[in-house]
Steps between C-alpha positions, in 0.01 A plus 500: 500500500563763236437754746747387767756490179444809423540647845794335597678599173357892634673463787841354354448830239506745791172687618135489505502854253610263180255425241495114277568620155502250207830632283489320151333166662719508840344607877733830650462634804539883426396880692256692368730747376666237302196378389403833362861576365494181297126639393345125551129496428221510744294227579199655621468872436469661187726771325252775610492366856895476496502929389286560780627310762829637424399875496266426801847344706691761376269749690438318805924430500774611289698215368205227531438504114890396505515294763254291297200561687292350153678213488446445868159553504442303148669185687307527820154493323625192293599299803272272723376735778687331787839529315394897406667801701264786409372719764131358448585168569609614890165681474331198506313611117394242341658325193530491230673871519563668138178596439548753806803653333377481137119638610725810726760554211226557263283684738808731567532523092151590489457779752804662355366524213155616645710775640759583233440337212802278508565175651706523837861429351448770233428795808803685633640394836363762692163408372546151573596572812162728605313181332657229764433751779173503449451135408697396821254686750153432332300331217497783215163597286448249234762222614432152390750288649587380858533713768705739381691598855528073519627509155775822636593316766534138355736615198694759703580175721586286269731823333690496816536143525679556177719763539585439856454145535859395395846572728562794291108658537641519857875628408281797360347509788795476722337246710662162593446188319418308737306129363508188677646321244717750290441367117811364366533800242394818404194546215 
């Protein structure tokens, strides 16, 4: 019952993209980038995961780190997997799914490190960037995490779900807005 609460309070609130944030004991419906404006804590990933995750979206898309990728990601992995829109739950990958983005966020920590000495928000951007290249097409020497071009593609979809998912993702892109049911407001 909760559940069908919940959703039809989503739906009066505007769009699918919104995240359930308790503010000072009270349920609001709010974007990511809100969410990460308003710097509300994570419910599932830790600090370190948060730095990387952010540096990692960064790389894969400018503007995903403030678009609230994070936050996005955060809420998705603390949801029931049936109410979750992450990329792996269209894959069909099993829940429960933040141990596949802590296990690749650390693995991507580790084997920058391996390589540099420094964890993978710490490297410039052009190093960052030959890192994800190389992740996205193949399984590097020494990684301990999920697949790693799985792990590319999974977060890069779930970066552009963010930052393009919304009527003004496709302003930017100068495509049409074009929903079945246009939501009642804009994020």
């Amino acid at each position: 019952m909760q559940t069908d609460t919940r959703r039809r309070s989503l739906l009066k609130a505007g769009g699918l993209g919104l995240l359930l944030i308790n503010v000072d004991g009270a349920e609001r419906w709010l974007s990511p980038r809100v969410a990460r404006a308003e710097t509300h804590p994570y419910r599932v990933l830790d600090a370190t995961a948060v730095v990387a995750l952010e540096a990692f979206g960064e790389t894969l898309l400018a503007g995903a780190a403030e678009a609230g990728l994070a936050h996005y990601i955060d809420y998705h992995l603390s949801v029931p997997a049936p109410d979750s829109l992450l990329l792996l739950r269209y894959l069909d990958a099993p829940p429960p799914y933040a141990p596949f983005y802590q296990a690749g966020l650390a693995a991507l920590d580790n084997h920058a490190q391996a390589l540099d000495g420094m964890r993978f928000s710490e490297l410039t951007a052009e190093r960052r960037t030959e890192i994800v290249s190389a992740i996205s097409a193949e399984n590097p020497a020494g990684w301990q995490g999920p697949p790693a071009p799985l792990f590319y593609f999974a977060v890069r979809a779930d970066a552009v779900d963010v930052v393009y998912g919304t009527v003004e993702g496709f302003e930017k892109l100068g495509v049409p807005y074009m929903p079945h049911i246009l939501p009642p407001s804009k994020w």
